[in-house]
Phi, psi and omega in degrees: 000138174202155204189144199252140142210135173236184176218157188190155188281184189151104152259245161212185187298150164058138190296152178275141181292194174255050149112346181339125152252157188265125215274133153294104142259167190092207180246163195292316187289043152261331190302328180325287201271020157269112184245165167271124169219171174263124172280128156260000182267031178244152167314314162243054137100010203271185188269149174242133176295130173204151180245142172257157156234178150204182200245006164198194204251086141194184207267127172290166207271320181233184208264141150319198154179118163319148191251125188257127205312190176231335156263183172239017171301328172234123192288146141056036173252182189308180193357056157287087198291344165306303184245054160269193108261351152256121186254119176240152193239102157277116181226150191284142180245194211337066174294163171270159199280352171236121168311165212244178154232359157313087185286346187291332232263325175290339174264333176299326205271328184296304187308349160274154176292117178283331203227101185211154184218129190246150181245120178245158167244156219264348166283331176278319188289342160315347186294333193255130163272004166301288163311277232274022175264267232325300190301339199300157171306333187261325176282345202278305184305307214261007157279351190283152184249051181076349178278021215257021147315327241254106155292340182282348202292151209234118196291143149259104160242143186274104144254095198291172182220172162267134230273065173272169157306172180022032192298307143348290186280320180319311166311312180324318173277324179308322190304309180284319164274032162294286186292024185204150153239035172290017202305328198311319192293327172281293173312071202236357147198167203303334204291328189278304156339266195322321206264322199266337181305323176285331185289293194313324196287333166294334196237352162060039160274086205315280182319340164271321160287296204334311194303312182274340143310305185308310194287308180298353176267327185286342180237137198300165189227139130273182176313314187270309185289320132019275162303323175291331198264345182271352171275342217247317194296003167246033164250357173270136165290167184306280174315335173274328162292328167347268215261067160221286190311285191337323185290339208249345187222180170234193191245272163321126187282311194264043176265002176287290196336314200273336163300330183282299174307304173315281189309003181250295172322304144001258179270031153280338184216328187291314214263139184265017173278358225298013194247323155295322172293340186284323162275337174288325171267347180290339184281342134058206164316287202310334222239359193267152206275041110244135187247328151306315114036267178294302182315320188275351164305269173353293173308306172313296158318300205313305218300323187299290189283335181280346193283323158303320190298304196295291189305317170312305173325321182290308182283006132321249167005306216212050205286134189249058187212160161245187164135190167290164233275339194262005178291310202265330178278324169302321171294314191287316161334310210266327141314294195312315188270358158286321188289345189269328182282335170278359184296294185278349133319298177317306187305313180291293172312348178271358145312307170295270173350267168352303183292310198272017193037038152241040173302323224269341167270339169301295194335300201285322161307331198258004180272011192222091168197027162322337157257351131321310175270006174248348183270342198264300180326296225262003169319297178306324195298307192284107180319317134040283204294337195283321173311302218268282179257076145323279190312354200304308205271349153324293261255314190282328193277322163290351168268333166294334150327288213287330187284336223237004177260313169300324165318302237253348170235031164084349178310351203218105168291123176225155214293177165278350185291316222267290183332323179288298195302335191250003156261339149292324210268319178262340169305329168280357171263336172311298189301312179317298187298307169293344160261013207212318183281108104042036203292127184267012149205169173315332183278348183284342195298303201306341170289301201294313164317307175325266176336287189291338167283330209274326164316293171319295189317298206294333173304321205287308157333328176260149148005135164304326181319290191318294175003281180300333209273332177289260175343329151305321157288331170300345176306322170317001187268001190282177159255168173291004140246125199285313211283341187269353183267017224297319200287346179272329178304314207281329175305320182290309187275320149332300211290311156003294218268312175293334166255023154268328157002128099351118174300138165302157205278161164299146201266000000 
């Protein structure tokens, strides 16, 4: 910005109207391509709205000029060439020095006035402290030219702008709300907000930024207006920015983290919706920009439901309470279906965990539960569970499916100890649960078929030792037709054929 002033006598052209101001339509982010000119061909000199186009960029040879009322019916309003004391000339500054191939950006910028002069006043334009330094006594002694006798004398000042689109009118408006404490009316969306703040923050017109903060804190952004205000914001004081950061940023690094675990949390046990919420956060999770991140979301949840999952069982299993005999049975109902509801938690986050290759710490928990799986035996052992959670051993033996199938196709690398642990640790609730459990529908049989291929897969992987030692436990998988059992065949006859090897010679 950059801007002249002197003072001369003088007052100014033409008469006042009865206050005629010049009307907008539309909105401010519109102006670009609207100018102000003098028609001379209307009688009282007043201004008309017209739109240019032109094919470049350049300074017109003389000045524009703001149309000055003509009556004196309204005192001391904007450009009132009567009671002004100020003539100010805005003209576009450090336009470029090289034609553009933007043409739009060249005609928004030609099509606004580049040169235009307005008659203002110098107490009111004191509202902006820019003017009241420009204006001040001490700048005024030491720019003055011997006139400052003159009481009557009429201040000229120079404001250059920047050669932007609609830059002109922008000033233009700031200028005009020098004459109100009306902001609402002008300020009427962010486009408008956006376009007037930096000219206030240029001219330190306090009440117009407050104004033009206040309105941007109160209404929703887009993506783009967004960005403009986060460009603006370090030109804010702390306090006026305060709450334009809060929308957009935080204190805490790991507070995305702690939004994401709630809404997982959500829609796992609050929403009564759980099947849409469920999905509304798995897309998420697929889509949040740290995947380490999600993981430790993930984990956090898993560790959580499986430690309910764990704990029901037990005071199942291993109930430590007295009372009457419908007290005690009512406590055990109530393990059981907590243990079944955080069961299918587990399964959806082990969905997740999976879909996202962050699998490998479940993986590694769930190859470490021996007292777990030993609490899950006698749970089963006892007929109880079948009346009340029919589904409990679908539900567990499918988060062992889903972890020991990522395992067992590589999705999840995992050591030979963890390989070994989740097939030892889970292969006696596989067996039990196919000779002794029931399946109460085709799809659970379809687990135990699953399971027992995934099992294999995963033995055929270890040490010949682990291997045999494994293996020996699998004769339940066979059938009463030798031929339907073809994945115990190919296990056996690997193994065989890899311990018959002639040993390698040492390397």
């Amino acid at each position: 910005m950059t801007a002249g002033g002197g003072s001369g006598g003088g007052g100014g052209a033409g008469g006042v109207t009865s206050g005629k101001k010049r009307q907008r339509s539309g909105s401010y982010s519109r102006l670009s391509s609207t100018v102000g000119i003098i028609d001379s061909s209307r009688p009282d000199n007043t201004l008309t709205e017209r739109t240019q186009k032109t094919s470049g960029i350049r300074r017109t040879a003389s000045q524009a000029f703001i149309a000055p009322s003509s009556s004196a019916a309204v005192s001391r309003g904007f450009n009132d060439s009567a009671t002004a004391d100020v003539v100010l000339r805005l003209f576009v500054d450090q336009l470029p020095l090289f034609d553009t191939d933007d043409s739009e950006s060249i005609s928004a910028v030609d099509s606004d006035q580049s040169d235009v002069q307005i008659y203002l006043h110098s107490d009111v334009l004191c509202r902006s402290k820019y003017f009241a330094t420009l204006l001040s006594d001490r700048w005024q002694k030491e720019s003055n030219d011997g006139d400052s006798g003159n009481s009557l004398r009429m201040f000229r000042l120079n404001l250059g702008v920047p050669a932007t689109p609609g830059s002109i009118d922008h000033h233009l408006a700031v200028l005009q709300l020098l004459y109100t404490n009306d902001f609402s009316t002008t300020i009427h969306n962010v486009s408008v907000a956006l376009c007037l703040l930096p000219v206030a923050l240029e001219l330190i017109f306090e009440d117009c930024i407050k104004a033009c903060v206040r309105f941007l804190e109160a209404v929703p952004w887009t993506e783009d207006e967004e960005r403009k205000i986060l460009s603006i914001v370090p030109l804010l004081g702390k306090e006026e920015s305060q709450e334009l950061l809060a929308r957009v940023s935080i204190d805490k690094i790991d507070t995305s983290e702690q939004m994401l675990h709630g809404l997982i949390l959500s829609a796992l046990h609050n929403h009564p919706n759980t099947a849409f919420a469920k999905a509304f956060v798995a897309k998420l999770l697929r889509d949040f920009s740290s995947k380490e991140a999600a993981k430790r979301v993930l984990d956090r949840a898993f560790q959580s439901s499986l430690k309910i999952v764990k704990e029901s069982l037990e005071e199942y299993s291993s109930p430590d309470f007295r009372g009457d005999h419908n007290e005690i049975e009512a406590i055990q109902r109530l393990n059981l279906h907590t243990a079944m509801t955080n069961g299918r938690h587990l399964v959806w986050l082990v969905e997740r965990m999976i879909e996202l290759r962050v699998a490998d710490t479940a993986v590694q928990e769930w190859s470490n539960q021996a007292a777990f799986t030993a609490d899950l035996l006698r749970a089963l052992r006892d007929d109880a569970w079948r009346n009340i959670v029919p589904g409990l051993p679908a539900v567990v033996l499918r988060c062992t499916c889903k972890l020991s199938n990522a395992v067992a196709t590589g999705t999840i690398l995992a050591t030979r100890q963890v390989r070994k642990k989740i097939v030892k640790d889970w292969l006696p609730v596989l067996i039990l649960c196919k000779d002794y459990v029931t399946p109460m529908m085709p799809s659970h049989k379809t687990i135990y078929v699953e399971l027992e291929d995934t099992f294999l897969s995963i033995i055929s992987t270890l040490p010949l030792s682990d291997a045999q030692e494994l293996l020996q436990q699998c004769l339940s998988f066979s059938t009463r037709n030798v031929e339907d059992c073809p994945h115990l065949i190919s296990a056996f006859t690997t193994w065989f054929r890899r311990a018959n090897r002639f040993p390698l010679p040492d390397m």
